[in-house]
VEXBA-963974 format. One record per residue (C-alpha): x negated, y, z negated; residue number from 1; residue in one letter. Coordinates in Angstrom, 1 decimal. Layout:
      u      v      w   n res
      X      Y      Z NUM   A
...
This chain:
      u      v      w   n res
  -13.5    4.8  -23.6   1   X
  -10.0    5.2  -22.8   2   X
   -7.5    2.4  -23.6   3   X
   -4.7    1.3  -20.5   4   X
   -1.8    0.8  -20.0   5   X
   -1.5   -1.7  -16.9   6   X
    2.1   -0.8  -14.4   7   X
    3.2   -4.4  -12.7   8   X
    6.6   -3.6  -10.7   9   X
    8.0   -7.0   -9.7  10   X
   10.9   -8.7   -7.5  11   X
   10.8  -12.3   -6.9  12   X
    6.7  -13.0   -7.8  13   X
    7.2  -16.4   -8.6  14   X
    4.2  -17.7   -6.6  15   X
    1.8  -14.9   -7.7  16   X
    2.7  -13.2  -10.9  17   X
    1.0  -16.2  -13.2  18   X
   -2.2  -16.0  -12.1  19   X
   -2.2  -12.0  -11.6  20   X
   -1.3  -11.9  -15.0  21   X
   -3.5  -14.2  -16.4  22   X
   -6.5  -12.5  -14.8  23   X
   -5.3   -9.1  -16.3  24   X
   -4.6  -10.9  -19.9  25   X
   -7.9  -12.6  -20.4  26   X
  -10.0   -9.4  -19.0  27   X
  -13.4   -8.8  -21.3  28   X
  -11.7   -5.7  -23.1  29   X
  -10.2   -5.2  -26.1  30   X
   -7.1   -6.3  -27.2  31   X
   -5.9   -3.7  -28.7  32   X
   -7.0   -1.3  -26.3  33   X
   -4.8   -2.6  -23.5  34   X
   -1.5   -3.1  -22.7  35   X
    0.3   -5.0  -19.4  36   X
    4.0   -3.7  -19.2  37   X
    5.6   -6.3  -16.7  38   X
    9.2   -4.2  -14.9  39   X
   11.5   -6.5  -13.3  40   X
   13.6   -5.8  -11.2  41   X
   16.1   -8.7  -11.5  42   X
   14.4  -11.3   -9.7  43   X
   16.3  -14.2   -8.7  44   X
   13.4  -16.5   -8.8  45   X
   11.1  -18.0  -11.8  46   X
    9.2  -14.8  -12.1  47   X
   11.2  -13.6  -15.7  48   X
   10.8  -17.7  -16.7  49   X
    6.6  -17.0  -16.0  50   X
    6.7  -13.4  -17.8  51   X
    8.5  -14.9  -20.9  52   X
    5.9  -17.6  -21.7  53   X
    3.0  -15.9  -21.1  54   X
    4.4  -13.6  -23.9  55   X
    4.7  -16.5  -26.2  56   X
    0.8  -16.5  -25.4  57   X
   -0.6  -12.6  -25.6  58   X
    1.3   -9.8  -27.6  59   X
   -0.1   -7.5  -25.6  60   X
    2.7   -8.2  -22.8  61   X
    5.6   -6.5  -22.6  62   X
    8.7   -7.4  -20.2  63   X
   11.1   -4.8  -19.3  64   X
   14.2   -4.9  -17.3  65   X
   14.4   -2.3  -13.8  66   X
   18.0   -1.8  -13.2  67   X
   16.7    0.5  -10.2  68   X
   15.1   -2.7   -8.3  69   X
   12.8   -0.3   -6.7  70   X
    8.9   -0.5   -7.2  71   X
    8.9    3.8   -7.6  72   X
   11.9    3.0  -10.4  73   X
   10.0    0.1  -11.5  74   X
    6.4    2.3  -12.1  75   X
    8.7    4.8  -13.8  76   X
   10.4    2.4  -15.9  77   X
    7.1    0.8  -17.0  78   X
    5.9    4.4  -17.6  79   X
    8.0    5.0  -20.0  80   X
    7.3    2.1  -22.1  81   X
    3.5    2.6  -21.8  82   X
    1.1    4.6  -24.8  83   X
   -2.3    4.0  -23.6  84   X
   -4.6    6.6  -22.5  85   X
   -4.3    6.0  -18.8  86   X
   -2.1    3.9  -16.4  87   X
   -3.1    1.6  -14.0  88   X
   -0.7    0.1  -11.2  89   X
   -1.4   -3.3  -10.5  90   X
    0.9   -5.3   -8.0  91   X
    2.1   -8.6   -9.1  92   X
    0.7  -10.6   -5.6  93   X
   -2.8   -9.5   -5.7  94   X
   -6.3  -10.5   -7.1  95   X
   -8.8   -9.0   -9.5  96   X
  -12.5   -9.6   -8.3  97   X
  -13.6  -10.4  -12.1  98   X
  -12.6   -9.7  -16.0  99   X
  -14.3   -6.8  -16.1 100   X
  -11.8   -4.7  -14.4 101   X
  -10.1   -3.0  -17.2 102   X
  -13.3   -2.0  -18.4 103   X
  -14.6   -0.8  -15.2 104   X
  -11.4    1.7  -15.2 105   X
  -12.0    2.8  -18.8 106   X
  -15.7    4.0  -17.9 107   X
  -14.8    5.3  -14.7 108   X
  -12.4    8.0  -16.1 109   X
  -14.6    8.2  -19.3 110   X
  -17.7    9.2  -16.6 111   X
  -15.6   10.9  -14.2 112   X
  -13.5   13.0  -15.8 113   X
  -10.9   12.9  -12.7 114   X
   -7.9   13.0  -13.6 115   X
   -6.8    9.9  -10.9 116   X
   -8.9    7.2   -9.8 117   X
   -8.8    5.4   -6.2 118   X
   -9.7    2.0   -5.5 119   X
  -10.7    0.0   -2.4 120   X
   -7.6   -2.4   -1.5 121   X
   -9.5   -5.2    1.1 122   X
   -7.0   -7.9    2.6 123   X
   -8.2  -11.4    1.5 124   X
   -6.6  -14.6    0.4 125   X
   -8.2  -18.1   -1.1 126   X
   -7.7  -20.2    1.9 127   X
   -7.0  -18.2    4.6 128   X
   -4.9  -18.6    7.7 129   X
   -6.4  -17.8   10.7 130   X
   -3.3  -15.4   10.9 131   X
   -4.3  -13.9    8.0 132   X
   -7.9  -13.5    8.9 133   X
   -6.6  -12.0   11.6 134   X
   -4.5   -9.5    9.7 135   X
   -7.5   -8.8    7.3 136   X
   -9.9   -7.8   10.0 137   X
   -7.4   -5.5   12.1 138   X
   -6.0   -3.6    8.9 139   X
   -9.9   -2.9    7.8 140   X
  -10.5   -1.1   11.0 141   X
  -10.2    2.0   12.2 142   X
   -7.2    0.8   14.4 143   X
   -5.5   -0.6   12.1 144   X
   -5.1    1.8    9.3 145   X
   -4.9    5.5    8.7 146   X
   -8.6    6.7    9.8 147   X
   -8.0    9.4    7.0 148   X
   -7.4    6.8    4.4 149   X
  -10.3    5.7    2.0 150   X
   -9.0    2.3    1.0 151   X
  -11.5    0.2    2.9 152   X
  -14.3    2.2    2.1 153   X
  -17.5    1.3    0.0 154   X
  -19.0    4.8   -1.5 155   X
  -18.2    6.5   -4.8 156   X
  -16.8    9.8   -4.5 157   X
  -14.0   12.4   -4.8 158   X
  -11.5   12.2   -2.6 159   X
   -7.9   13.4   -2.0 160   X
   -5.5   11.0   -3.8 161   X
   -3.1   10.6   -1.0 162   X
   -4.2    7.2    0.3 163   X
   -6.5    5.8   -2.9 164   X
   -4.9    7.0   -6.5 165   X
   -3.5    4.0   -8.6 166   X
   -4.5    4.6  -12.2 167   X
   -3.7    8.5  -13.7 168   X
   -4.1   10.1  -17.0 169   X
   -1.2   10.6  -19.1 170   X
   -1.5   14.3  -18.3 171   X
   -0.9   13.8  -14.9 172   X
    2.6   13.0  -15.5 173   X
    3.1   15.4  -17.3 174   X
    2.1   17.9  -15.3 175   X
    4.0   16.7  -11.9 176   X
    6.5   14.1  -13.4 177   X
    6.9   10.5  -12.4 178   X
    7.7    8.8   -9.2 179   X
   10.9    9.6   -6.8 180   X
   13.0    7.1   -6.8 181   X
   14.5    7.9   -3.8 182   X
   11.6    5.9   -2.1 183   X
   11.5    2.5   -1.1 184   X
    8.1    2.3    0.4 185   X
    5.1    4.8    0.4 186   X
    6.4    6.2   -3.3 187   X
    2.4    6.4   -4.1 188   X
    1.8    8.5   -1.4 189   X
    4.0   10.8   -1.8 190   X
    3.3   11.1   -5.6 191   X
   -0.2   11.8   -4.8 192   X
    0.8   14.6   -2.9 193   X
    2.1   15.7   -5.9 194   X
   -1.1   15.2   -7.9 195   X
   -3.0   16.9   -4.8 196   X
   -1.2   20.3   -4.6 197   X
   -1.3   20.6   -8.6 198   X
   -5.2   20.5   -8.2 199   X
   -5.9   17.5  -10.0 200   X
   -8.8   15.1   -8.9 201   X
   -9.1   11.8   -8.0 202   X
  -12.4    9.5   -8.1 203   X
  -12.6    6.8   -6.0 204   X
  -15.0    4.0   -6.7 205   X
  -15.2    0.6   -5.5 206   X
  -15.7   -0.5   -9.2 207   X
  -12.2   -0.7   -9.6 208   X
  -11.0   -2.7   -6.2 209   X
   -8.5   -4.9   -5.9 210   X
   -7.7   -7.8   -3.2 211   X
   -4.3   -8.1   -1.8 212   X
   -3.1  -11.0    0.7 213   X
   -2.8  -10.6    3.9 214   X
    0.2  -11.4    5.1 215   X
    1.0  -15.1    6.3 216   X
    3.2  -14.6    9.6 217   X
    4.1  -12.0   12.5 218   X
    8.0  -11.2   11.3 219   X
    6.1  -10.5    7.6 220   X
    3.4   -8.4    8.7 221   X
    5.8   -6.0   10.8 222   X
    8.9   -5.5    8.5 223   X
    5.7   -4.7    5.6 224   X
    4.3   -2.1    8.3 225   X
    7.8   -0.9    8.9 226   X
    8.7   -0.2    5.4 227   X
    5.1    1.6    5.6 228   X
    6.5    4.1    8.8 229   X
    9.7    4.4    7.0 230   X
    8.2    5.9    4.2 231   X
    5.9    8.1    5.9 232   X
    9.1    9.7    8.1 233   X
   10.9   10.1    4.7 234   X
    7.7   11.7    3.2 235   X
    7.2   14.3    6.2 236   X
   11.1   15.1    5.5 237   X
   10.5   15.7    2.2 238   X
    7.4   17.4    2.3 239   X
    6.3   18.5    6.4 240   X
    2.9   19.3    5.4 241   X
    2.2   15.8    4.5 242   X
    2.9   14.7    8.2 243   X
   -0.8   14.0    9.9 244   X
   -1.6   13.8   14.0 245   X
   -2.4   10.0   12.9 246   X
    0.6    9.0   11.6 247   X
    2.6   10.5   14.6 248   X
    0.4    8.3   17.3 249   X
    2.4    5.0   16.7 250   X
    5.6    6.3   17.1 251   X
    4.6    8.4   19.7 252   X
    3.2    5.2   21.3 253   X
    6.3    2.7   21.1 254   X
    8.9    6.1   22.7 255   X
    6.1    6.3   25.8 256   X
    5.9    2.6   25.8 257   X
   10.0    2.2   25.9 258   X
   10.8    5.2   27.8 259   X
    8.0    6.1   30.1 260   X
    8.9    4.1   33.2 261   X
   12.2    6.3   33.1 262   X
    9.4    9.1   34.3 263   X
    8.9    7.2   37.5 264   X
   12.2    8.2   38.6 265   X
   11.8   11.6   38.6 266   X
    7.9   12.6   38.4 267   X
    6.0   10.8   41.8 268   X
    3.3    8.0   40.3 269   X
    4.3    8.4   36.8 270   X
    5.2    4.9   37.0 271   X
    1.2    4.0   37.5 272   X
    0.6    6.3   34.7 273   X
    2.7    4.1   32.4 274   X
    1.8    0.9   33.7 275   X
   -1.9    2.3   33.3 276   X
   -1.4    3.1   29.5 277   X
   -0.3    0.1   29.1 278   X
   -3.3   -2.0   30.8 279   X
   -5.5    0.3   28.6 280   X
   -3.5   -0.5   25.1 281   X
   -3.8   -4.3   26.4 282   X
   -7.3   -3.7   26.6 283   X
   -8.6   -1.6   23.4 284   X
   -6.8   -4.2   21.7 285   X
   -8.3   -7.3   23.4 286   X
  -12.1   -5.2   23.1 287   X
  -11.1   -4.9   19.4 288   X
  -10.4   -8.4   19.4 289   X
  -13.8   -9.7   20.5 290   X
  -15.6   -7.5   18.2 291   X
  -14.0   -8.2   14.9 292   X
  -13.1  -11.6   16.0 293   X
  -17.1  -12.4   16.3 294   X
  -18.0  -14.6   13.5 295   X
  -14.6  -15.3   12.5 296   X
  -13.4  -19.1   12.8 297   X
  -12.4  -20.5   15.9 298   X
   -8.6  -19.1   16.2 299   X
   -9.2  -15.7   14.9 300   X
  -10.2  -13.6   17.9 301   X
   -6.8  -14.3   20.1 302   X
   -4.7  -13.4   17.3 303   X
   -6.0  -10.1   16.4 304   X
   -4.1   -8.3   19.7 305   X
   -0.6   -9.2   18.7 306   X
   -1.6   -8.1   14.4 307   X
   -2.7   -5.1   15.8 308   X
    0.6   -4.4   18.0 309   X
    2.4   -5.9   14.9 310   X
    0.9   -3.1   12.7 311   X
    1.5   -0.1   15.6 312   X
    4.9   -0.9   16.8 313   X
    6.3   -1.8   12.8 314   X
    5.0    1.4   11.7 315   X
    7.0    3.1   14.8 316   X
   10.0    0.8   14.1 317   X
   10.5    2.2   10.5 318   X
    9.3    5.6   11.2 319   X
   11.6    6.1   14.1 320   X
   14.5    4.5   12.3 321   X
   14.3    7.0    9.4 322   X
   13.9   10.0   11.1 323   X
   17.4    8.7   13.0 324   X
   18.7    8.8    9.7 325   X
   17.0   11.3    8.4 326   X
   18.4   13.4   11.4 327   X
   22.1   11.5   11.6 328   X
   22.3   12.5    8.1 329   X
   21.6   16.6    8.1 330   X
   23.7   16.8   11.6 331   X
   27.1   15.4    9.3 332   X
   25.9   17.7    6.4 333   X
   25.8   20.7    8.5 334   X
C-alpha cells in the first residue's frame, strides 16, 4: 500500500488543531509509513504552542513555517517537505470518523489506481447548535450547494475532481505543478481543474470522508460562503470554462433582488414581477425549511430560511466583489 504524507494548512487553530491531530497521530497504520506535515501560517494564537508538544510526543510530525499565510501557499509549502507516496489534505478544524482513515486512503489508491481521490465532506459538530444543525442540513441539499458537486454524496465512483479531490499521487504534481498562490479561497478547485484537463482520474469514495463543523453564527457562515464566490469569480477569470450556469444563479439572484424594482419605472408591472420572485424565494426557502427541518430539534426548522439566504447572497457578495476587481483592475491596465 502506499505510504502518506498528510497536508494541514493552519492560521490560528488553537481550539481544533489538538484533537485533529491527535486523531491523525494515533491512526491504526504504520508509523513509518506516514507522515503529518503541520504549515503555519504565523498564527497569533496557541496553535504553534499545540504543534510543538505533540512533536515531543510522535516523530512523525513535522512543523513548518508558511511565510505566504495563505492555505494554497500553505499546501505548497507542506508539499515540499513531504516524501510519501501520496498526499492527503486534511484541514486543522475537522474530524476523522475513526483510526482507520489513513489506511482506508492507502487501499483506496492501491485498488483504484486513480491518480486523485475525493471524499464526502458532511457538516457535523459534537454538540450542535441548533444554528449549526441548521447550516448542516441546508449545505447537504441540493439548495445549498453546487448540485454538480459530489461532496455530500454516498456511492463509490469516478468522478471529475473539481468539487471532491483532496489526496493526489506524487505524479500528479508533477505533471500540473502545485497550487496558485494567488488564491485565497477555492485554490482546490481550481487545481483540480488542473488535474481534470491533464486527464488524470479521480475516485471518490465515502471510505475516506471527513466531517467539518458547521459554522456557529450568521456573520461566520456568510463571510465563509463569500470567500467561496470570491474564488469561483477569480477562477472563471482565470480559467472561463470553469464558470458553470450554477454558480452564476446566486449572483444573478442578489443583482435582480437589488435592482429589479428599478424595472418598474420603466417596464409596466415589472414591479409585481419582482415583488413576485421574491414571495417565491421566501417560499422555496420556507418549503425547504419544513422538509429538512422534519425531525430536527425543536429550533431547527425556522432557522434554515435565513442559512439558506446566508449561503446565496455570501456567495453573490464575494463573487460580485471580485469580478468588480477583477474588472476595475484590467480597465486601469488597459
Amino acid at each position: 500500500m502506499p505510504s502518506v504524507s498528510v497536508i494541514v494548512p493552519v492560521l490560528n487553530e488553537a481550539r481544533a488543531v489538538g484533537p485533529a491531530l491527535r486523531a491523525l497521530l494515533t491512526q491504526d497504520f504504520p508509523r513509518d509509513r506516514f507522515e503529518v506535515i503541520v504549515a503555519d501560517g504565523g498564527s497569533a494564537d496557541e496553535t504553534v504552542p499545540i504543534v510543538r508538544r505533540l512533536q515531543a510526543e510522535f516523530p512523525n510530525l513535522k512543523l513548518v513555517f508558511n511565510p505566504g499565510r495563505r492555505s494554497s501557499a500553505g499546501r505548497n509549502t507542506a508539499l515540499r517537505h513531504a516524501r510519501m507516496d501520496v498526499a492527503v489534505v486534511v484541514d486543522g478544524h475537522c474530524t476523522l470518523p475513526d483510526d482507520q482513515y489513513l489506511r482506508k486512503v492507502s487501499e483506496a489508491f492501491a485498488e483504484s489506481r486513480a491518480d486523485s481521490l475525493g471524499r464526502p465532506q458532511p457538516l457535523d459538530a459534537p454538540d450542535p447548535s441548533p444554528f449549526q444543525r441548521a447550516v448542516g442540513a441546508a449545505r447537504a441539499s441540493k439548495l445549498g450547494h453546487n448540485p454538480d458537486s459530489d461532496i455530500f454524496s454516498a456511492e463509490a465512483k469516478f468522478v471529475p475532481p473539481q468539487s471532491t479531490a483532496v489526496a493526489y499521487t506524487r505524479a500528479v504534481f508533477h505533471r500540473v505543478g502545485l497550487f496558485d498562490e494567488r488564491f485565497d479561497a477555492c485554490e482546490d478547485v481550481e487545481f483540480n481543474h488542473r488535474v481534470e484537463a491533464a486527464g488524470l482520474t479521480c475516485y471518490f469514495t465515502p471510505t475516506v470522508k471527513v466531517v467539518y463543523h458547521p459554522r456557529s453564527s450568521f456573520g461566520g457562515l456568510f463571510y465563509q460562503l463569500s470567500r467561496y464566490g470570491m474564488g469561483r469569480a477569480r477562477l472563471a477569470f482565470k480559467s472561463p470554462r470553469s464558470l458553470t450556469p450554477p454558480a452564476l444563479v446566486p449572483p444573478l439572484w442578489a443583482v435582480w433582488v437589488a435592482l429589479g424594482w428599478a424595472f418598474a419605472l420603466v417596464v409596466p408591472y415589472a414591479g409585481w414581477v419582482w415583488l413576485g420572485s421574491l414571495g417565491l424565494y421566501a417560499a422555496v426557502l420556507c418549503g425547504a425549511a419544513v422538509a429538512l427541518g422534519r425531525g430536527q430539534p425543536r429550533g431547527v426548522g425556522r432557522r434554515i430560511p435565513p442559512v439558506f439566504a446566508a449561503i446565496h447572497f455570501g456567495f453573490a457578495w464575494g463573487f460580485l466583489r471580485e469580478v468588480a476587481r477583477q474588472t476595475r483592475g484590467r480597465i486601469l491596465r488597459a
